[in-house]
C-alpha positions as CSV (number, residue, x, y, z in Angstrom):
1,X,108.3,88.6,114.5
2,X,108.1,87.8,111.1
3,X,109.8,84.7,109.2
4,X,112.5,84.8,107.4
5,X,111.1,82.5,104.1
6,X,107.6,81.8,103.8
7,X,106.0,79.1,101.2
8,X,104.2,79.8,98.3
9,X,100.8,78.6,100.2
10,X,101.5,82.0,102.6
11,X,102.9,84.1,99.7
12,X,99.4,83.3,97.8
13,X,97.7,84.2,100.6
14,X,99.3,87.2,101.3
15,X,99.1,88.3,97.6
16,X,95.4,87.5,97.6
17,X,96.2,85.0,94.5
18,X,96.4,81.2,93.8
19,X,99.6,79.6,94.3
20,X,99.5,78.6,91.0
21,X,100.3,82.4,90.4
22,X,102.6,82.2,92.6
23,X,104.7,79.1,91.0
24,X,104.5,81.3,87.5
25,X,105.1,84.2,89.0
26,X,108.5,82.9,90.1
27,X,108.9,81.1,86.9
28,X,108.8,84.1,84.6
29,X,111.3,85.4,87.4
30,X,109.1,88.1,88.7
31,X,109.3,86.5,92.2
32,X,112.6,85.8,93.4
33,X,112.2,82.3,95.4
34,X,114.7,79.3,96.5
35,X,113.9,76.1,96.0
36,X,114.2,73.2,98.7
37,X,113.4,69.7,98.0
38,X,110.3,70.3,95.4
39,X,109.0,73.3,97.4
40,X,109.7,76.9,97.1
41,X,110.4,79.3,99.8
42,X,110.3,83.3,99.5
43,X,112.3,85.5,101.3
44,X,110.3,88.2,103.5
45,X,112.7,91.0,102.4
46,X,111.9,90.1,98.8
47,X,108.6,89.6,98.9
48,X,108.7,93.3,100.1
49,X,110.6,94.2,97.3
50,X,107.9,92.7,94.9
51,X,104.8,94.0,96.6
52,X,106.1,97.6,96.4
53,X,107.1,97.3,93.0
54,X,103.7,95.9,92.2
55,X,102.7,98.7,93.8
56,X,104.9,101.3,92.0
57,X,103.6,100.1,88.8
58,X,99.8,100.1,89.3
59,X,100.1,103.5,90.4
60,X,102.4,104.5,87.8
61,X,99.5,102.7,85.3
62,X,96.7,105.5,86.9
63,X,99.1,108.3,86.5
64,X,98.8,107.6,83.0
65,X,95.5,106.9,82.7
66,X,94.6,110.2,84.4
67,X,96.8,111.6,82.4
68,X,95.2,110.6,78.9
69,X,91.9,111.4,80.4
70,X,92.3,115.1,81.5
71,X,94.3,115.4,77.6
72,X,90.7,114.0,76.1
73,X,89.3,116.2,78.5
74,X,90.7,119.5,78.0
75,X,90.5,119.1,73.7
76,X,87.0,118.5,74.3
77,X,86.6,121.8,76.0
78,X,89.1,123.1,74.1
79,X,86.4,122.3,71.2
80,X,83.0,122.3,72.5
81,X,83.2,124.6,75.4
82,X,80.8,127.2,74.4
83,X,78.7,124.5,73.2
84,X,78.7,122.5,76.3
85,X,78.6,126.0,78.1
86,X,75.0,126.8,76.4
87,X,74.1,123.5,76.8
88,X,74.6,123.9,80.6
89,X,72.0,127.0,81.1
């Protein structure tokens, strides 16, 4: 069963970064946290928010990388292809 909260020590080490990330992370407000005493605690549920989110964007990021690549791509074709064809034989 999983907790409820967690502390920014098990959020870093979940996210596979420092808890310093963490703490400016939820600073800049990416990551929603509460804070008790002088510690902050993250909901599960939102930590599941963020990570798909994160998620979302990175893979939004290689869409448009591939997307500029096969665009350079096809204009070099587009230009050189019978060059690159004779080249090829």
């Amino acid at each position: 069963m999983l907790k409820e909260y967690l502390s920014t020590y098990q959020v870093s080490k979940i996210l596979g970064i420092s808890r310093i990330a963490v703490f400016k992370k939820i600073q800049k407000g990416y990551l929603k946290a509460e804070k008790v005493g002088r510690s902050y605690i993250i909901k599960t549920d939102i930590l599941k928010e963020y990570v798909l989110k994160e998620k979302e964007k990175k893979e939004n990021k290689i869409l448009e990388k591939k997307a500029i690549i096969d665009k350079v791509v096809n204009k070099v074709v587009e230009e050189y292809g019978e060059t690159l064809r004779l080249l090829s034989q």
